[in-house]
N, C-alpha and C positions, 0 to 999 in steps of 0.2 A: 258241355255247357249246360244241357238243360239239369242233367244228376246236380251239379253244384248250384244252379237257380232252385234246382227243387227244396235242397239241405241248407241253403244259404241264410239262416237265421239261427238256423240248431247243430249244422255240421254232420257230416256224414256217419250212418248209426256206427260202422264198425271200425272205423280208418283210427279213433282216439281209442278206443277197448283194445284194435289190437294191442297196441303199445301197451296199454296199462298191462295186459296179460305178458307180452313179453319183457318186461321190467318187472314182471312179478319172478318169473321165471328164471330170471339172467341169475338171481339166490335161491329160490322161493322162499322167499322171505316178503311182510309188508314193504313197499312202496311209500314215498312222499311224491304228491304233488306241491313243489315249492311254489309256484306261479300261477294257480288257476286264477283263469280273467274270469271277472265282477261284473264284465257287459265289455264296452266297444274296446277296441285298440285302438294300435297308431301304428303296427308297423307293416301290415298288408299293401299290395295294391292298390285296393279296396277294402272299406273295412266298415261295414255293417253294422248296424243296430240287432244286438242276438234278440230273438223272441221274449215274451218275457217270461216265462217257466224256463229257459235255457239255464239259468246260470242253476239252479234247480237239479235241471238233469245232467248238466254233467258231475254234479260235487257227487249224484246219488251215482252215477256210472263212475267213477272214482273209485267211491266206497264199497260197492257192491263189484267190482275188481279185483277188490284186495288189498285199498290204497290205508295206510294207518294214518295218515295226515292231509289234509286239504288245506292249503295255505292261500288264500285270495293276494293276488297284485294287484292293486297295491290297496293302501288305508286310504287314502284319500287321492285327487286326482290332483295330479301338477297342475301350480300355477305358471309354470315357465321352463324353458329347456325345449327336447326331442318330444318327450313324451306326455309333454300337456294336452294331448288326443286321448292320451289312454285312461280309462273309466276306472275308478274306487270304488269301495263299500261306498265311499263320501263321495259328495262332487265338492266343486272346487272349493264352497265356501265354508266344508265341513257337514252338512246337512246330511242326512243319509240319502245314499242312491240304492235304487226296489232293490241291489244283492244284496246289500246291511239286512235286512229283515229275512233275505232268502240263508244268509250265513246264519242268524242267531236260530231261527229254525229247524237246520239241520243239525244245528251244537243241543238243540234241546231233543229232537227226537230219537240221535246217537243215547241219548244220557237215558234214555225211557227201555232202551233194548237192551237184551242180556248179554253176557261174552263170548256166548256162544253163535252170536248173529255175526260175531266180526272173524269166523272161522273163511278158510280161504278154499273156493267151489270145488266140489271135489266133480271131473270130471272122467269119461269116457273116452275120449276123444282129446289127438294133440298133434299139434303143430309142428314140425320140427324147424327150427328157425338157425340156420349158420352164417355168421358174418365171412369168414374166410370162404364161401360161394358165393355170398353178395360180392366181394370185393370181385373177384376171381370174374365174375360175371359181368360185373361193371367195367372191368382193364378190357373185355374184348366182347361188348355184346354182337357184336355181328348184326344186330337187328335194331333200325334205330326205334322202336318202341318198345325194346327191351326192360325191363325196371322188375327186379329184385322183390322189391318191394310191394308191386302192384298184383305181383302172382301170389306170392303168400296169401295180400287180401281177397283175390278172389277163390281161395279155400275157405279161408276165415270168414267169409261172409255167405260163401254157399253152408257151411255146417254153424254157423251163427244161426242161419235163417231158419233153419230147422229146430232151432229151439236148444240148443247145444252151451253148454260149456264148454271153451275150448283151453287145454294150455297149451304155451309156445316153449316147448323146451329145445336142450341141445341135442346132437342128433346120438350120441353118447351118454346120454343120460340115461336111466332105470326106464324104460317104456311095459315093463312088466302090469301097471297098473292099468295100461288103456288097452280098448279090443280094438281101434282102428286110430293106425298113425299114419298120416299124409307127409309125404317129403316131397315139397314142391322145389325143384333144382336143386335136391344134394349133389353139387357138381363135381366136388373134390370129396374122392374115397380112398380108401386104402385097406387091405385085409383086414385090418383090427375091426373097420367099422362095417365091413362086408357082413364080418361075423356075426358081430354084433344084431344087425339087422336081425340076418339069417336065423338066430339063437331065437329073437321075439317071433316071427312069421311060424317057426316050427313047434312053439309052443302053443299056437292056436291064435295068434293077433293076426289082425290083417291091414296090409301095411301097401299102403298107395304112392307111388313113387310119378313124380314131375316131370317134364321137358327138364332135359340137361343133366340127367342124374348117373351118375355115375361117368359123366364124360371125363374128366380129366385127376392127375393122383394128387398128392397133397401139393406137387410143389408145382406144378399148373400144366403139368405138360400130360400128352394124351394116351387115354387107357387108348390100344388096338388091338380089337375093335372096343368102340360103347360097348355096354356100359361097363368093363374092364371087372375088377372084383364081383361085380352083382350080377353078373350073366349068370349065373346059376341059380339065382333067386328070382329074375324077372322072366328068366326064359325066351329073352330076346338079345337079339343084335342090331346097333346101330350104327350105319356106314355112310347114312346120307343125313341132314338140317335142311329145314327152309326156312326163311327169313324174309318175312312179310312187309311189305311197304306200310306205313301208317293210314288207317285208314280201312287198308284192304282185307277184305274177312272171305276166307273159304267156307267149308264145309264139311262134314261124317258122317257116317251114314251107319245108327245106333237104334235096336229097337223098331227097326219100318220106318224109323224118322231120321230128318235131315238136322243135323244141329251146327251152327257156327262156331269158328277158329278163326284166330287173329294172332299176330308178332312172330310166332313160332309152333314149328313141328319137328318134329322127332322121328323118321319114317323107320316103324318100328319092323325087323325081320326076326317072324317067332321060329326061335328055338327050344321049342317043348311048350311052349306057353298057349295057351287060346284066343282064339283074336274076337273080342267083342264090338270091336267097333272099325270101320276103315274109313280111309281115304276118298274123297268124291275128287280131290285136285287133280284137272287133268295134268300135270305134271309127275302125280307120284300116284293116278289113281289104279282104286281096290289096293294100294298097299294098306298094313296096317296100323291104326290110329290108335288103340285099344286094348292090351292083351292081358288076360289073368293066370296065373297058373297055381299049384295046389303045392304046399312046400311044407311037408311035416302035417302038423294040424294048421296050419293057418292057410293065407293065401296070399299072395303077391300083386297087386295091381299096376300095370303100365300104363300110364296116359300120355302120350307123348304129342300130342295136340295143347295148344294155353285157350283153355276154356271159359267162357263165361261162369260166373257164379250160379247162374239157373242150369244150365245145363251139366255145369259139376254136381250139386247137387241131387240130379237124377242118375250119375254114374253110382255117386256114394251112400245113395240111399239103399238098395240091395246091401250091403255090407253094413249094416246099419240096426238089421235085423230083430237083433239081440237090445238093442238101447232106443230109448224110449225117445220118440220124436216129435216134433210138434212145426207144423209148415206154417208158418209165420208171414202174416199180410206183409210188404214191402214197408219197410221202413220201421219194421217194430220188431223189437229185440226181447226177450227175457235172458236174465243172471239169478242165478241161485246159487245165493250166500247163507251161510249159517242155518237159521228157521224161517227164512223167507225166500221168496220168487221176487226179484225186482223187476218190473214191466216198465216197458220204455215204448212211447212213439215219438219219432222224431219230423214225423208228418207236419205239416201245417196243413193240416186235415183231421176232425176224429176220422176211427175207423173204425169197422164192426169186429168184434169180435163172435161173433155167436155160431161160427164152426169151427174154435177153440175150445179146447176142454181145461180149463185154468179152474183154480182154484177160487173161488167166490161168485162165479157162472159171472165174470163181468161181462156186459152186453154189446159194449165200445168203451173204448177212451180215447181220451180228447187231445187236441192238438198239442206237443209239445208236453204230454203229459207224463210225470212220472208215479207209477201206484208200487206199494210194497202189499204183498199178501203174501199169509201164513203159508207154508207148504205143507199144509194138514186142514181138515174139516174143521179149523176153531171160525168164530168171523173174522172178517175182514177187521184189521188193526187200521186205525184211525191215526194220523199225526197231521200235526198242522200244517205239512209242508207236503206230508204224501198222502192227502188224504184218499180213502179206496175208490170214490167214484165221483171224484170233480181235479180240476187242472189244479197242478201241484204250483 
């Protein structure tokens, strides 16, 4: 409750980029957004008044995505029906509502950049996202805080925070281009994709693998032991899960520090692998939470703990080494698109920036703000909607 009072006017920074990242992905090809809302709804619980720079940052979190189109719901707002709640460019009587000027804005600043700006982020770092594990995971989570969904985000938002491009591809796709791939619950394997992995790790990637990865084969029933195909890449066995009451958070024991776990554990037994983190639960304790092992040139990561996004973060920063990072105040994002860094806070708060090293030495930016700066030494680019150092 307090995360959603906190975001409740601009929306959580990472929960909408994922998606846009993974709908970039599902072709890599551009995206449409057919529906972005203009300001309020109607079909929430609850349904808020957005800030007023919102409508702002999400079309620039959109675009600076990979989206080729931004299409506002609706032109004008119902006078009658279900959805006479939900907000237009227009209000009711036709007049403009504050998005009308937030859209023709961004129609003029697009028209001002070159074709090269609407190029799609090339990154380091990827995702790997499968619906045939989400489902598979969904039919028997064993744990009622289970959700698919909500572990992916906290990778995406531990390597978001760091300043990251991320993509979400499939777990069969080319991974030749990235030096570190996260597979949070690749559940369902099979040699092909054993291999596959295996083929990236030995040619020097390093590749982080989730609670529930390699538990079961493609048609749901169970590798024995875990992780079935990938024990020779993780260097572990798994014979025992636990499954967490909602609410309830254990603990590991990483670095001389204690760090919290929550929904699920993995009780990892290494087989050839290194164990860098364990167990504090007195029901599975000093087992292991944690284990690396070395596979070719690359390396293999087990995390069989569902970690927080901060303390993910500190796993995946050592692996990280090689690519340029940047630890990001809570709630503020950068995307780099084409010839620009898109900067986002989604704070209702400024924040300081000035133990950031960004391009234009910005000092802070302000509530709700979106800035665009050059990724090179020109100045700061000026648009009437992103302007470099006042609220967009």
């Amino acid at each position: 409750d307090d995360l959603k009072n906190h975001y409740y006017r601009s929306g959580h920074p990472d929960l909408v980029s994922l998606h846009h990242d993974l709908y970039y992905g599902l072709k890599n090809k551009p995206f449409w957004v057919i529906e972005q809302q203009p300001g309020q709804v109607n079909w929430a619980p609850t349904n808020p008044l957005p800030a007023k720079n919102a409508v702002s940052l999400w079309t620039w979190q959109a675009l600076a995505h990979g989206a080729e189109v931004v299409s506002y719901f609706r032109w004008r707002a119902a006078n009658g029906a279900q959805e006479l709640m939900h907000a237009g460019l227009n209000l009711h009587d036709g007049t403009p509502d504050r998005a009308s000027s937030t859209a023709q804005e961004v129609s003029s600043t697009l028209q001002t950049l070159p074709e090269t700006a609407h190029n799609y982020p090339k990154s380091d770092v990827a995702l790997l996202f499968d619906y045939e594990s989400l489902w598979a995971t969904q039919l028997q989570p064993h744990a009622e805080g289970w959700n698919y969904w909500m572990l992916q985000l906290s990778y995406y938002e531990a390597l978001r925070g760091l300043g990251l491009n991320v993509h979400l591809v499939h777990p069969r796709d080319d991974l030749s281009p990235y030096q570190l791939v996260c597979a949070p619950a690749l559940h369902l394997v099979d040699d092909s994709l054993a291999t596959h992995l295996h083929d990236f790790v030995s040619a020097g990637g390093t590749l982080v693998m989730g609670p529930r990865s390699g538990a079961k084969t493609l048609n749901n029933t169970v590798h024995a032991p875990a992780p079935g195909p990938l024990a020779s890449l993780m260097g572990v066995q798994i014979h025992h899960v636990d499954a967490l009451r909602p609410g309830l958070q254990e603990s590991i024991h990483m670095n001389g520090q204690d760090f919290i776990y929550s929904t699920w554990a993995d009780i990892l037994t290494p087989d050839g692998a290194e164990v860098i983190a364990t167990f504090n639960t007195d029901a599975y304790e000093s087992a292991a939470a944690i284990c690396q092992q070395s596979v070719g040139a690359g390396t293999c990561v087990t995390v069989g703990a569902w970690l927080e996004a901060d303390t993910l973060r500190e796993v995946l920063l050592p692996y990280l080494a090689e690519v340029t990072t940047i630890r990001l105040p809570d709630g503020v994002r950068i995307t780099q698109r084409g010839g620009h860094t898109y900067l986002y806070n989604y704070n209702p708060h400024e924040v300081s920036l000035t133990d950031i090293n960004l391009p234009g030495a910005l000092d802070t930016i302000g509530k709700h703000e979106i800035v665009m700066l050059p990724n090179s030494n020109h100045p700061q680019e000026h648009h009437p909607d992103v302007p470099a150092t006042t609220s967009a």
